[in-house]
N, C-alpha and C positions, 0 to 999 in steps of 0.2 A: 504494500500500500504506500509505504515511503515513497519508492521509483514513480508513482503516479503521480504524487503530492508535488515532487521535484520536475515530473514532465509538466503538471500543469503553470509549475511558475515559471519554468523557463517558456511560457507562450506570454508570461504575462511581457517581455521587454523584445525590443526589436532585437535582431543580430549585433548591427552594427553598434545599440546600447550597449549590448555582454561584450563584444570587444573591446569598445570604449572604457568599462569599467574594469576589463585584464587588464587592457594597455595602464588603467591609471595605477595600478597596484605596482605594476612593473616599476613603471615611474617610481613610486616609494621606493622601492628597496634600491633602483637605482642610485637616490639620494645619499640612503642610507649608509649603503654596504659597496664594496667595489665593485667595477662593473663585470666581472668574470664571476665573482660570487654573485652576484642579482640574478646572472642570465643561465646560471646554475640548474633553479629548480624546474624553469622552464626547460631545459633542455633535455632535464633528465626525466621528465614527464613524457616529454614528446616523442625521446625515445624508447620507454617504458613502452608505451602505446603502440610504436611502429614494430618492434619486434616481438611482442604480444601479438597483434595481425597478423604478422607472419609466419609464427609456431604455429598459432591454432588453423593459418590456411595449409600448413604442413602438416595438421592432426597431432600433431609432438606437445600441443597442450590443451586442457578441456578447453570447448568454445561454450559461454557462457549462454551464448541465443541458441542454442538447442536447448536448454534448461525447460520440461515442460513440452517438447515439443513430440508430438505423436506420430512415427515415423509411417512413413505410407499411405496407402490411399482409404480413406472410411468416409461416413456419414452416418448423423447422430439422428436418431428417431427416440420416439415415445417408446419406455421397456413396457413388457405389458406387467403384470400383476407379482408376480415371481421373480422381477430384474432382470428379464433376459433382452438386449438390447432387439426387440425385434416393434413391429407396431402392432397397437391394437385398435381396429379403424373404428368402433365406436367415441373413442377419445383423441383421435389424430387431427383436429383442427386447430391451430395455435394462432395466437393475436399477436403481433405484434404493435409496441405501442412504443414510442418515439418522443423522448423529454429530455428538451433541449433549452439552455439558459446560456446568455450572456450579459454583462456588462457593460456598458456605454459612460461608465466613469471614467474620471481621467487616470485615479488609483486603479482602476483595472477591477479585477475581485477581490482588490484589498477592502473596498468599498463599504461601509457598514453595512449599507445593506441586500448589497451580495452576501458578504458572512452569513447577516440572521439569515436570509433564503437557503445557505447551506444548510441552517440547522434544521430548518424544516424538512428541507430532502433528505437528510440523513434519519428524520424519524419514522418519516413518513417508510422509506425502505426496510428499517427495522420494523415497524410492524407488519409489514409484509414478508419479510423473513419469517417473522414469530407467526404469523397465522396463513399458511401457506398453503393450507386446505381448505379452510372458509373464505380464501380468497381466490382460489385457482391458480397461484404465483409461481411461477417454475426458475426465473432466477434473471438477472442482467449482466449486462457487461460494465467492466470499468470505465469510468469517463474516455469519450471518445473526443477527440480534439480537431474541429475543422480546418483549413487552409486557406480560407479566404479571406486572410488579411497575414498582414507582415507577423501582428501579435493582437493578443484580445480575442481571439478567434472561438465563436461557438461549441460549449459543452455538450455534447450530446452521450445521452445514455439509453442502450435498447434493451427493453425489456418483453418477456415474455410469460403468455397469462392463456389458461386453458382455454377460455370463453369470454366473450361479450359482458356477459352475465355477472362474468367474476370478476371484471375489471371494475364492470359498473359498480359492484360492492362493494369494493374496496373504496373510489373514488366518494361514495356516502360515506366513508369510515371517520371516526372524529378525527383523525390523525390527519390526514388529507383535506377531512375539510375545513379546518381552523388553519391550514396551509394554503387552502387555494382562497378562505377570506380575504388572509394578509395580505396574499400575491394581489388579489383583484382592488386594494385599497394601494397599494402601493402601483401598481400599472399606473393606474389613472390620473397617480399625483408627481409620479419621480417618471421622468422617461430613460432616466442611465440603469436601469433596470428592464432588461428582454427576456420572456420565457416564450416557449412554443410547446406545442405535443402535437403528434400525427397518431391516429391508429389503425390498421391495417388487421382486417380476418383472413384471413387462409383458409378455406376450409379441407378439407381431406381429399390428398390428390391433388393439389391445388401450390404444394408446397416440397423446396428440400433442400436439398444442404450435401457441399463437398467438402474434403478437409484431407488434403494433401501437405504431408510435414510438419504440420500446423500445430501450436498451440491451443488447447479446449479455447474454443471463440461464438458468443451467439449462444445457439441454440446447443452447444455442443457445453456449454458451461451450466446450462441448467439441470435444477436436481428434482427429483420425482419419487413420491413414497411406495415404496413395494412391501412386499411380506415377506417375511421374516425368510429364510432359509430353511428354517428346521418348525416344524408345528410343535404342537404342546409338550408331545411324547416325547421330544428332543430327535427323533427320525427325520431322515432328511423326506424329502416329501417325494411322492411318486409321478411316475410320466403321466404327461397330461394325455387325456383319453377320456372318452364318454362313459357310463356307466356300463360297468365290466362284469358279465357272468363265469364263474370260473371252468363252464360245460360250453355253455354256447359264446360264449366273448361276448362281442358285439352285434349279432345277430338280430337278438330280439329290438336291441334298441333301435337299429339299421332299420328293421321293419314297421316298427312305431313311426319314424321318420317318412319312410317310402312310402306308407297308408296312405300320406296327405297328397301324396303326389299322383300325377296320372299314371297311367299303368305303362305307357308309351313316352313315358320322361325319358330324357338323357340317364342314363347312369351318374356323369360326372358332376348332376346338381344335388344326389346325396349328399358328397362332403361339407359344401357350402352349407346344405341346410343346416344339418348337422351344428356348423360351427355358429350357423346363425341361433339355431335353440338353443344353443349353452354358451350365452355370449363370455363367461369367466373362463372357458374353458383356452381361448387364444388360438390365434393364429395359426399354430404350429402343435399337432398334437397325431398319437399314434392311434389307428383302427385297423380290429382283427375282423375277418368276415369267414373265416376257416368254415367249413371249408370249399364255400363258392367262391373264395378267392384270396389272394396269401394276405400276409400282413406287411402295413405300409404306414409310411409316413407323411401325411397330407399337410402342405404347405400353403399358406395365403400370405405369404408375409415378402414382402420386397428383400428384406434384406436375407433373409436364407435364402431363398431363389436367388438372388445375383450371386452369392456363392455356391450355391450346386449346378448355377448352370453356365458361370463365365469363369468364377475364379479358379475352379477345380475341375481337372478332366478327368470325370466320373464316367465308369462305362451306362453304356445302354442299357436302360430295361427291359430284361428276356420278354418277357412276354408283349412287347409292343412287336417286337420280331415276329412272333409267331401271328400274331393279330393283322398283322400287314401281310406275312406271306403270301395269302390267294392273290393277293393284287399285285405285289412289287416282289414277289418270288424270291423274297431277303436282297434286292440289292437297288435299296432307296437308300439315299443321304439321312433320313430319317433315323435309322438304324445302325448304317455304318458305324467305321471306329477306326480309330487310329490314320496312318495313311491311304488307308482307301478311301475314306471320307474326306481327306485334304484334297485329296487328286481330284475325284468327280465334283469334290464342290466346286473347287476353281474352276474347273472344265464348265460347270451351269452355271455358276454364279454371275457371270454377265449379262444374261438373258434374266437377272432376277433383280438387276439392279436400280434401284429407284429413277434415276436419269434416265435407262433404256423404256421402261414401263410406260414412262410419260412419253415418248413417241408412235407408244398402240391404242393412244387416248381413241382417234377415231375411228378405230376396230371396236373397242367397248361400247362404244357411246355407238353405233350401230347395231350389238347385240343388244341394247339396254335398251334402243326405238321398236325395235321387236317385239320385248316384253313388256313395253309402254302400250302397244297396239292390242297384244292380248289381251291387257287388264280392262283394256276400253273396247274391245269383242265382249269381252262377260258383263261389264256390265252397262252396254246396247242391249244386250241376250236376255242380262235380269238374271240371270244363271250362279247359281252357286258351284262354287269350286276350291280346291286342297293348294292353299298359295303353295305350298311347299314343294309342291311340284314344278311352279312355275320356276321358283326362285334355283330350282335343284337346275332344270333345263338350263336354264340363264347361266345358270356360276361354270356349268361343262365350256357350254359356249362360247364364254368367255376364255375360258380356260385354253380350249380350241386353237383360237384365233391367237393367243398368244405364245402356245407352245409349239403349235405344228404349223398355222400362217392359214391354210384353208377353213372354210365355215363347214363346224358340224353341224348346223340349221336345225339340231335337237327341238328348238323351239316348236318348229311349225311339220317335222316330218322325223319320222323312226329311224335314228342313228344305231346301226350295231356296238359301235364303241360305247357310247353312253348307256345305251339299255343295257347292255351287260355289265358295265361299272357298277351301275345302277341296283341291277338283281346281285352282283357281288356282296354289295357291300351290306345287301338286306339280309345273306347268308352270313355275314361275319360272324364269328363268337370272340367276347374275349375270356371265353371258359371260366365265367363268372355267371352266366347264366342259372337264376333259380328252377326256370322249370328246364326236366330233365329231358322231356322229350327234345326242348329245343336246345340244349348243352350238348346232346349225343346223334343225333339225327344223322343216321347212317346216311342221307340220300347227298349231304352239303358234300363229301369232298367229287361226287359224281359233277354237282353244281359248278362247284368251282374249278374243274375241269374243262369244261362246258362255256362256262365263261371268260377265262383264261384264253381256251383257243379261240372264240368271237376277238377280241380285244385284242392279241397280239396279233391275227391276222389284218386286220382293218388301218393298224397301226404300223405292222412289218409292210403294207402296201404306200403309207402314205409317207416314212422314211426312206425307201425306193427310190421315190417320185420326189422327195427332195435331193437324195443324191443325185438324178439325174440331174436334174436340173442345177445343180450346184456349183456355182462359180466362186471362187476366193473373191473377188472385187464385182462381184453384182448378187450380191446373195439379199434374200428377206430378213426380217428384223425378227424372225420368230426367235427363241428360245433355242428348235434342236439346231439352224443356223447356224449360229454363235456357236451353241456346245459345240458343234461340228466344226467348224473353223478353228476353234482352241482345240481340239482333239487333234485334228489334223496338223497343225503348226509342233506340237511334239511327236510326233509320227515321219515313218519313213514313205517315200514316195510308195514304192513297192503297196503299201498297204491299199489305196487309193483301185489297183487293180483288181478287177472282177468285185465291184461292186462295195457295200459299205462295211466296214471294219466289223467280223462279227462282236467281237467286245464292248464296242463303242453300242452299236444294235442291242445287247441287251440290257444296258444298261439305260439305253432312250427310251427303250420300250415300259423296262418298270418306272 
């Protein structure tokens, strides 16, 4: 707290003031003492200083501005209930609020009454420390010091408050408000007296925070009440998880849950609900469904996801493998791993990249006048109909025109490719299925045989017909295009002969 007391007074005098008041000291000793002895401590300061910089840019002694400082890359969220630095979105909105004072005296904030205005912000902060629950207060930064003047320059302080609600409580508080009387009696009468406040809500998703090397700063400095570590019995407490059968797990609860829902839900809005029925339960918590399906760990939280999915190269999920098979025969990007997954990524990756996307606008925007026409065919007709289908046809179509360049016209006439995608994927299992008949249904792998040949044929036709036609400098902007033109630039001429690479082939086709 001293080093801030001492940054805010060296704002209160210009540069050229502090030098003028060295240089006068010099002058003393000048006077005084010979002039090899005067110019003594100055030198030996200066050089203290210069070879101090230069150990510690050598590392050969501690550097004092790392003190504090949090190496690497992070970002501070709300812990949920337990301290675990993750969010929990029912309470992730944060206010910020902005309290800022200066001086217009010519003493600066020696000023009387800048002081008393100090004493008031120092109480008013304290009782917001001491009541930090009934006011929503999560903590602020130390005096922040403007640049817009030589010296005198605006105090600003950010603070941070759960809700609207709790600021506004606070700001009724006696402490606050026998502070903002004074303020308002003294505004009106003294003008060498400035204060301001801004406040700003965030609401959830709306807000965040980087912190690279950094010192705790902001929102990264505030503090937040959690439970305890260990409950009554002095055990540390157990994984979080819905209410637990020690025969059936999670089961029955699973089911209590899924009653509410339609019978033709998603699977994947279980866990949400879930999480949404037991809001204490957080973000991050384990479910067993044994043995319709293994046991796992369901995440909603930004920050475990950006570490299991960017910072750490965790293999793939077995059974998303198996769940994809009928369709990508195990050799999608989705699945890969290791260098076979660098290599085909980079090989599609062009054709998926934001800049190229935006040059098939008028391909989309043609499949999307299609199914603008239909929706105003049904309702000319008065007719009821399953959008889901519309919207299925459309998303192919799209799809289509962007991957392979010609129109599947799904929309308005029976595509072999899409109809068999289509019936795939309504065979799928991901061997989680409750009822048994449709979990073992001898007839799906005859299906997905069935569908497999529709689809790679239709497909092994229209990869053909872009090899033929395939020039390095006159090619289409689709996707296999590109792939193909990066497939080819690392390949040998030879491969080019009798037709298209069969490797590259099955891997356009899944």
């Amino acid at each position: 707290m001293s080093s801030v007391k001492w940054t805010i007074m060296k704002d209160e005098a210009e540069l050229s003031t502090l030098l003028l008041i060295g240089a006068g000291l010099q002058s003393l000793l000048v006077l005084f003492l010979p002039a090899y002895v005067a110019i003594l401590p100055a030198c030996l300061l200066l050089f203290y200083r210069a070879a101090s910089t230069y150990l510690m840019t050598l590392g050969l002694i501690h550097n004092p501005r790392l003190d504090g400082v949090v190496k690497g890359k992070l970002w501070a969220s709300y812990p949920d209930p337990n301290g675990d630095s993750i969010e929990k979105a029912p309470k992730n909105s944060v206010v910020l609020f902005i309290l800022g004072a200066r001086s217009n005296h010519p003493l600066g904030r020696s000023s009387p009454e800048f002081k008393e205005m100090t004493v008031y912000f120092q109480a008013m902060w304290r009782e917001a420390d001491e009541n930090r629950e009934l006011y929503g207060y999560l903590g602020r930064t130390f005096p922040l010091i403007g640049a817009e003047q030589a010296s005198g320059n605006v105090l600003l302080t950010l603070s941070y408050w759960k809700s609207i609600e709790h600021l506004h409580a606070f700001a009724r508080g006696p402490t606050h408000r026998a502070g903002w009387d004074w303020m308002n009696k003294m505004v009106n009468k003294n003008p060498n007296l400035g204060i301001m406040h801004e406040t700003y809500l965030a609401p959830y998703g709306n807000w965040e925070n980087v912190y690279a090397n950094f010192r705790p700063f902001g929102f990264a400095q505030t503090k937040h009440l959690v439970r305890d570590i260990e409950d009554e019995s002095g055990e540390s407490p157990k994984l979080p998880m819905p209410p637990y059968d020690p025969i059936l797990g999670h089961l029955i609860f699973c089911y209590k849950i899924a009653s509410k829902l339609p019978s033709n839900a998603y699977p994947n809005y279980l866990p949400d609900m879930i999480r949404r029925g037991l809001p204490d339960l957080g973000p991050v918590y384990y479910l067993d469904t044994w043995p319709f399906g293994q046991q796992m760990l369901v995440v909603a939280s930004l920050g475990p996801l950006h570490q299991i999915t960017q910072e750490h190269l965790l293999p793939k999920y077995h059974a998303m493998k198996s769940f994809l098979q009928p369709i990508t025969e195990g050799l999608d990007i989705v699945t890969m791993e290791g260098q076979t997954w660098k290599t085909w990524r980079g090989i599609f990756n062009p054709g998926f990249s934001p800049s190229h996307l935006v040059t098939l606008t008028s391909a989309i925007v043609e499949e999307t006048a299609t199914f603008c026409d239909r929706l105003q065919g049904y309702l000319d007709a008065q007719k009821v109909f399953r959008m889901k289908d519309l919207t299925d046809f459309l998303a192919l179509d799209v799809i289509g025109r962007v991957v392979l360049d010609p129109r599947l016209d799904s929309q308005m006439h029976s595509n072999p490719l899409v109809d068999g995608l289509r019936m795939q994927i309504r065979w799928l299992t991901s061997g989680a299925d409750v009822n048994p008949i449709k979990r073992f249904n001898s007839l799906r792998p005859i299906i997905h045989r069935y569908n497999a040949w529709r689809m790679n044929s239709y497909v092994s036709k229209e990869l053909d017909s872009r090899m033929a036609n395939f020039r390095p400098d006159n090619r289409s902007s689709s996707v296999v295009d590109l792939a193909l033109s990066a497939y080819l630039s690392e390949s040998s001429d030879k491969e080019l002969l009798g037709g298209m690479n069969s490797i590259f082939r099955q891997y356009a086709m899944s």
